[in-house]
Backbone as a ProteinNet text record, in pm:
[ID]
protein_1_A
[PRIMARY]
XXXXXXXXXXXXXXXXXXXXXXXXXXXXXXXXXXXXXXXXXXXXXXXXXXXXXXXXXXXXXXXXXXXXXXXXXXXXXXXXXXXXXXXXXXXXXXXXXXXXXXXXXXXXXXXXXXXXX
[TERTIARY]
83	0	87.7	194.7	275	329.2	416.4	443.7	341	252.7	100.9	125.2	103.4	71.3	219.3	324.6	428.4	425.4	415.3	406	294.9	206.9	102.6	178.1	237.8	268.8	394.9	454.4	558.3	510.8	382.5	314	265.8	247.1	152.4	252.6	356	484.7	545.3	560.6	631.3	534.2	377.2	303.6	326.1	267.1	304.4	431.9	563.2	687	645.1	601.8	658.3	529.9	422.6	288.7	412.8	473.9	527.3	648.6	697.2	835.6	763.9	669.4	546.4	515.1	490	409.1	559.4	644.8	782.8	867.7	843.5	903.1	826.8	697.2	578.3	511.8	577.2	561	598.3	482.8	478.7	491.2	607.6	599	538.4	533.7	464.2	289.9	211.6	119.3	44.7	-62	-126.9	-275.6	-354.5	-464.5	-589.9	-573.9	-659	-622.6	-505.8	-470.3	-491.8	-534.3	-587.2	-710.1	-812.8	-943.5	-978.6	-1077.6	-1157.9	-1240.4	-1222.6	-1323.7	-1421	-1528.9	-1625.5	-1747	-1677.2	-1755.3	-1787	-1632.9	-1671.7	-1713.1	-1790.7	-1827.3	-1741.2	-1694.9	-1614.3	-1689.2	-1564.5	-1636.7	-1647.7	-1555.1	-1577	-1698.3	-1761	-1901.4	-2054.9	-2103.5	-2241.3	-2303.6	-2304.1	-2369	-2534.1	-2582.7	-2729	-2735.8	-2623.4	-2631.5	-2702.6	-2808.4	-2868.6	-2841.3	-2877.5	-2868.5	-2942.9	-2836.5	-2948.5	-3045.7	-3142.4	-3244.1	-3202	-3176.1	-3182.7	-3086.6	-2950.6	-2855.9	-2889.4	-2978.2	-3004.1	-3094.5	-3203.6	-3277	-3166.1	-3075.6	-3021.1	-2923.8	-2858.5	-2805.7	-2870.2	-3001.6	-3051.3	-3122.9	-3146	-3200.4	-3067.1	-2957.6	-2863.1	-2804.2	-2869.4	-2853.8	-2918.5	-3083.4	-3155.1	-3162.2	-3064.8	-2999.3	-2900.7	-2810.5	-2676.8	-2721.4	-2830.1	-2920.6	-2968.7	-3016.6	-3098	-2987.3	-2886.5	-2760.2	-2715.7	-2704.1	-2620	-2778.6	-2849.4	-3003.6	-2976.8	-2975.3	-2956.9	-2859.7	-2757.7	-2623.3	-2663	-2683.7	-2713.5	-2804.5	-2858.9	-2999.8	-2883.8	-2766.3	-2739.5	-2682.3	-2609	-2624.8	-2705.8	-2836.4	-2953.5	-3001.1	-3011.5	-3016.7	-3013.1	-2883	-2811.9	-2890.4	-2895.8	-2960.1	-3117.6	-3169	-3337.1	-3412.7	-3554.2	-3590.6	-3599.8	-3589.2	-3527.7	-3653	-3757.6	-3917	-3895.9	-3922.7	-3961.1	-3863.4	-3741.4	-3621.6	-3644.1	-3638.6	-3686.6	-3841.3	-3888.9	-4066.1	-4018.5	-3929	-3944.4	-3786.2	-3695.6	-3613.7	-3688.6	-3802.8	-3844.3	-3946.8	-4026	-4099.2	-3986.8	-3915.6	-3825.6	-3793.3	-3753.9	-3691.5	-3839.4	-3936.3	-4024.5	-4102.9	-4084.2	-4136.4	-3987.5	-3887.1	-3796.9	-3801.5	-3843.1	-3868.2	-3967.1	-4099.1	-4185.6	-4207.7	-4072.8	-4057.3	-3912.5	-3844.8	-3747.5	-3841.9	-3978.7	-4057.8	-4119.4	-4130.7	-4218.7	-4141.4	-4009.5	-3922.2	-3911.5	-3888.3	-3896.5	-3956.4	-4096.3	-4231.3	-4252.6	-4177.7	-4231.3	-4093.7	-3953.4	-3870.7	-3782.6	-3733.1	-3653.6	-3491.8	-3553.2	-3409.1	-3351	-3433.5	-3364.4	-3297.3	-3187.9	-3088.8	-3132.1	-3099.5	-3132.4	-3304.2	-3362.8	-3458.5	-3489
-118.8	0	125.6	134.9	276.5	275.9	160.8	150	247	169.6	240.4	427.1	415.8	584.4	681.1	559.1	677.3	662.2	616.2	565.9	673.3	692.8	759.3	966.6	941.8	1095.5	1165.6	1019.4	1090.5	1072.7	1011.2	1064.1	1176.9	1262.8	1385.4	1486.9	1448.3	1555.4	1558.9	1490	1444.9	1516.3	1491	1602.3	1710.4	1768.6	1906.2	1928.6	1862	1942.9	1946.2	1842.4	1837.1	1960.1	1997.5	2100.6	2240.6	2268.6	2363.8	2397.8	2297.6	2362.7	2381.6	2320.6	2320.3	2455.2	2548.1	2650.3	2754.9	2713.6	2816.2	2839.3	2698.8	2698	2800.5	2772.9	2777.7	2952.5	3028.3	3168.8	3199	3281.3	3406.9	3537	3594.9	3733.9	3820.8	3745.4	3830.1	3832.6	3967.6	3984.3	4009	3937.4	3988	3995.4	4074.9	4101.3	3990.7	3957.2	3849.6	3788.5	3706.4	3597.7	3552.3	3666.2	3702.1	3666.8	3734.8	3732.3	3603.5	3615.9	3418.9	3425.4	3317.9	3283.1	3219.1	3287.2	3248.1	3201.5	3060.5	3005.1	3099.4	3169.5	3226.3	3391	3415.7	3555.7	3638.9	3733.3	3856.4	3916.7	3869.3	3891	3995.4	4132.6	4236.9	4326.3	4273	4361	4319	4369.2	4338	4169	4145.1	4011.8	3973	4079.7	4078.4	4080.2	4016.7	3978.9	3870.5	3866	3769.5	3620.8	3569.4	3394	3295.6	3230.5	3142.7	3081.6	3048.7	2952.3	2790.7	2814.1	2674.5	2616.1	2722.7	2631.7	2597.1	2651.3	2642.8	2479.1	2463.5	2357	2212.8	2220.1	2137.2	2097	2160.8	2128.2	2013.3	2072.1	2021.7	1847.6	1877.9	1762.8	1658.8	1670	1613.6	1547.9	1659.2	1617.3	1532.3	1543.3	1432.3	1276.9	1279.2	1155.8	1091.2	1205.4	1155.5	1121.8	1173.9	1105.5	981.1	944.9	889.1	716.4	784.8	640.1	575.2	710.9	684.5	593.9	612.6	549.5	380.1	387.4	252.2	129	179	129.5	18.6	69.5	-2.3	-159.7	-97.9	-213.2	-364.3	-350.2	-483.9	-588.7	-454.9	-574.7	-643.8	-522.6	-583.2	-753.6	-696.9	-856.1	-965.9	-968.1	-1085	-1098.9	-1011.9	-1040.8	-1034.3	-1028.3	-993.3	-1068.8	-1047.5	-1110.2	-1051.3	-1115.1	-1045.7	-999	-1061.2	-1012	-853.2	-840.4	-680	-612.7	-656.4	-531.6	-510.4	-621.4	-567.6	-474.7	-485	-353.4	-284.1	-239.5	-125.7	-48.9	-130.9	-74.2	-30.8	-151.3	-81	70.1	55.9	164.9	263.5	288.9	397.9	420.5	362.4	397.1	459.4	387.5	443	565.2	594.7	746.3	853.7	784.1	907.4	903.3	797.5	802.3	874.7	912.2	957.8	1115.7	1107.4	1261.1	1330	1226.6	1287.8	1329.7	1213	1257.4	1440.4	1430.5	1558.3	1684.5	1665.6	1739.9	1727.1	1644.8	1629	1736.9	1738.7	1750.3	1923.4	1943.9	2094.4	2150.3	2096.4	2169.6	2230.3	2137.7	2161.1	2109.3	1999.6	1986.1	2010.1	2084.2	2200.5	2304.8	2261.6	2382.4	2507.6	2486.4	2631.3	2631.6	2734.8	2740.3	2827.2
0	0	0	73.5	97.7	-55.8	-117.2	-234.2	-370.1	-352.6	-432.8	-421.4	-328.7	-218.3	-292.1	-291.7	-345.3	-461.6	-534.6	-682	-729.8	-648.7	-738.2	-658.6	-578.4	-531.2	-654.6	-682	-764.3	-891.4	-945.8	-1072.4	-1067.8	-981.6	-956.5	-951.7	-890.4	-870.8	-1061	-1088.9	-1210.8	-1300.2	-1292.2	-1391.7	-1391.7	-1249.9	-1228.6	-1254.7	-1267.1	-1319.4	-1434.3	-1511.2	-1685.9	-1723.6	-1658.6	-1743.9	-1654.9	-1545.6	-1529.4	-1668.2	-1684.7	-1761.8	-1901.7	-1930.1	-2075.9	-2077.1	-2005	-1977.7	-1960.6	-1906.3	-1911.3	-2049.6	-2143.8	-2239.6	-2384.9	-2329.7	-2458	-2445.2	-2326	-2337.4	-2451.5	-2556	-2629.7	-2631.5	-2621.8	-2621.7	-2708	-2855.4	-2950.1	-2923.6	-2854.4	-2876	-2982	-3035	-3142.2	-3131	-3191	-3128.2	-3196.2	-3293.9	-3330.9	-3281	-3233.6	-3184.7	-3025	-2961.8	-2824.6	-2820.5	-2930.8	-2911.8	-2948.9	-2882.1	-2830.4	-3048.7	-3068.9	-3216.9	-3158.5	-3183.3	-3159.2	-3311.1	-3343.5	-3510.4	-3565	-3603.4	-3707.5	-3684.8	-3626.7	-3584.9	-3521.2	-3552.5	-3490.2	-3361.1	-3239.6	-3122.1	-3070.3	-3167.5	-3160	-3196.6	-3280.7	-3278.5	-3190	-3256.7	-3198.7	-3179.4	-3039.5	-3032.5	-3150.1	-3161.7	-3262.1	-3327.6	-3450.5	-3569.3	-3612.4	-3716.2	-3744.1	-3763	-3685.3	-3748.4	-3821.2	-3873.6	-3966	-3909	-3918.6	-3836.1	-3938.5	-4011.1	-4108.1	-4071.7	-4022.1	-3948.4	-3835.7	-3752.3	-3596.7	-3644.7	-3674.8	-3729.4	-3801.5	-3879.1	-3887.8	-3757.6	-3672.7	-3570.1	-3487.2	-3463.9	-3373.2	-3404.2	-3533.3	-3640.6	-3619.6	-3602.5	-3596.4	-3436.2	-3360.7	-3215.4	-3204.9	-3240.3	-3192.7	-3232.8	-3379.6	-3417.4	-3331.7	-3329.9	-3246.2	-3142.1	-3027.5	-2894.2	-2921.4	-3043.6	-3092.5	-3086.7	-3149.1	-3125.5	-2996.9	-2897.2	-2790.3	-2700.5	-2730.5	-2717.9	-2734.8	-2892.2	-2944.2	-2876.1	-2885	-2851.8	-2730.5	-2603	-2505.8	-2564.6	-2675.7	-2652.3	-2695	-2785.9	-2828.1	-2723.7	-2589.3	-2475.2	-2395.8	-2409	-2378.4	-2425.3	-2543	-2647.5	-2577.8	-2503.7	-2461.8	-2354.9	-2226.2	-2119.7	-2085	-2215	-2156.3	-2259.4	-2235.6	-2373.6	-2515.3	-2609.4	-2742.8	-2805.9	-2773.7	-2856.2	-2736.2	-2638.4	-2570	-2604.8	-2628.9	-2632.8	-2814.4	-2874.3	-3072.5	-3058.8	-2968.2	-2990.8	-2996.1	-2839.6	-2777.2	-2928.5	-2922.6	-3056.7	-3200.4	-3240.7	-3380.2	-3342.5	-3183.7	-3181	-3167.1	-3128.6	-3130.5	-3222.7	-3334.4	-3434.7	-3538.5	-3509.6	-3584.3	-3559	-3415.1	-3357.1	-3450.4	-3448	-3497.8	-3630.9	-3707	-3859.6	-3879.2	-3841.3	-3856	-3803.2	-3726.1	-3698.9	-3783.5	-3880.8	-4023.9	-4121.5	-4130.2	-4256.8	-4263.2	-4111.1	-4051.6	-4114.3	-4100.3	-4081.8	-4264.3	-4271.9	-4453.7	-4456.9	-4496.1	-4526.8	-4521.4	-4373.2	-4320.8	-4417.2	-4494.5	-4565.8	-4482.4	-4325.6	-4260.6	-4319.9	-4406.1	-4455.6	-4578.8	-4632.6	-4779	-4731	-4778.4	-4734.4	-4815	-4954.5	-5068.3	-5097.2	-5059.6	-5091.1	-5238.6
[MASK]
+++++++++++++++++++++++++++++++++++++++++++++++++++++++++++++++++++++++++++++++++++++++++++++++++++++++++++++++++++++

């Protein structure tokens, strides 16, 4: 156990040296003023926060989140598979998949996913 205890004190000492001399070596003296200011996608963080946004980009984002949720969803079920029964865990997978198919068509339909109008 003391073994462990030092082993892990002189990993911690040993970080903190190697991010100290990282940070002594990697000083920039050359200031530059774009290179200061935060990018914020794209937008110049120097003007006005109330510049218009796309909504079509805001709408595809989110169209994309609820896929990507939509996986991290899925994923679990194939270990399921193994441990449960395979008829309740295939419903409850095709109803899911078919509540979100039927909410791409929606999205079809309403011309959320035409980019150029």
């Amino acid at each position: 156990m003391l073994i462990l205890s030092l082993s892990m004190m002189l990993i911690l000492i040993l970080t903190v040296v190697v991010m100290m001399v990282a940070q002594l070596v990697s000083k920039k003296t050359f200031m530059d003023r774009e290179k200061n200011s935060p990018f914020e996608c794209g937008f110049d963080p120097k003007n006005s926060g109330r510049m218009p946004f796309s909504l079509q980009f805001f709408l595809i984002a989110i169209i994309f989140l609820i896929f990507d949720i939509e996986l991290t969803l899925l994923m679990p079920l194939i270990l399921v598979y193994k441990m449960s029964n395979f008829m309740n865990t295939f419903m409850i997978a095709t109803v899911f998949i078919i509540i979100l198919t039927f909410g791409l068509f929606h999205e079809w339909k309403q011309g959320a996913l035409n980019w150029a109008k």
